[in-house]
Structure formats: C-alpha cells, structure tokens
C-alpha positions in Angstrom: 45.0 28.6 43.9 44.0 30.2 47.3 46.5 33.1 48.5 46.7 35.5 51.4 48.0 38.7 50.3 48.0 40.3 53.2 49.2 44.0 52.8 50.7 46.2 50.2 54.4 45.3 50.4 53.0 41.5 49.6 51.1 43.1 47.0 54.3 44.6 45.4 56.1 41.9 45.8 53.6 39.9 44.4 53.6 42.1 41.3 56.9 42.2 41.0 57.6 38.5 40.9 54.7 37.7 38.5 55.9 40.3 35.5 57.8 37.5 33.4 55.1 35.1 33.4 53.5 35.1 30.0 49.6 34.7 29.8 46.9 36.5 31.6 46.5 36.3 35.3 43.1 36.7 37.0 42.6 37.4 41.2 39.1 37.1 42.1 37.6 37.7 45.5 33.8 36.4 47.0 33.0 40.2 48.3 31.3 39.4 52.2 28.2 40.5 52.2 26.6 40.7 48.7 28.6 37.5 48.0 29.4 39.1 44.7 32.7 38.0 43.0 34.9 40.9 42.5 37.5 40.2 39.5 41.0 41.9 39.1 43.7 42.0 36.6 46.6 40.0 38.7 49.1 42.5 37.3 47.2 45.9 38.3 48.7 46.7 42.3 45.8 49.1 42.2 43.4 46.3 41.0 44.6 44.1 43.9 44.6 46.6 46.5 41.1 47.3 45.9 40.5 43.6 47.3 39.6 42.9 51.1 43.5 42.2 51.8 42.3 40.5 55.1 40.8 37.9 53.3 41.9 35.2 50.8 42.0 35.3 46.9 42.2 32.9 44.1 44.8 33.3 41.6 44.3 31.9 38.2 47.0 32.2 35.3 45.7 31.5 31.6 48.3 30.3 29.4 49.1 27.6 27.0 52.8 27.2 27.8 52.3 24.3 31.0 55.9 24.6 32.0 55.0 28.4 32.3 51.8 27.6 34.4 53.6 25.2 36.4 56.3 27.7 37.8 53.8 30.3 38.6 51.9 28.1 40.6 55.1 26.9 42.6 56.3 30.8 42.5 53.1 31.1 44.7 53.0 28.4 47.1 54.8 31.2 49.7 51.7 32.6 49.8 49.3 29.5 49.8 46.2 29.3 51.9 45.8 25.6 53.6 43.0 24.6 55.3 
C-alpha cells in the first residue's frame, strides 16, 4: 500500500501503532533521480526518516496470519495515498 508519511511525529506514530503486528514489515521508496529503490525496515524510525518524507512510500507486511495482515492494512488507510 501507498502512504504519505509526512514528518517525524507521523513517523512516530506510525511506529508506534505498528509494534503489535507480528511479521516483518518492509517501506521502500523509488529514490528521484537514480530511480534506485531504497528499502527500510518498517519498524526502524531512523530507517524511515532517512526516506524523502515529501514523497510517498509503499508499505508491505510479511506474515502468514491473514487476519493479522488484514488489520494492518486497515490500521493504515489514515495514511493512504489515492490517486
């Protein structure tokens, strides 16, 4: 999913609200001009505030638990990017 975390209070709270989810959770980031994709640990604030906050990232959890999978993605709707 596409979020806009937008500055370091969001980033705390965002790391703050995904610490009971079980399973890994990746944030990865196209960087602007090398068009590189920078990958971060979704539970590291430092990870995630090494990202271009003025931008979009995408937010992937990795666990086998669906019902766990499902409420993450709803816990992040807040900060859904729609086109």
């Amino acid at each position: 999913m596409q979020i806009m975390i937008k500055d370091f209070q969001t980033v705390n709270t965002f790391c703050k609200g995904i610490e009971f989810f079980e399973g890994d959770i990746d944030i990865t980031q196209r960087r602007e001009k090398s068009g590189n994709i920078q990958k971060v640990n979704g539970r590291s604030f430092l990870g995630i505030c090494s990202l271009d906050l003025s931008r979009p990232v995408d937010v992937v959890i990795s666990t086998t638990n669906k019902g766990v999978e499902e409420d993450f993605y709803n816990y992040l709707r807040k900060w859904e990017v729609v086109d």
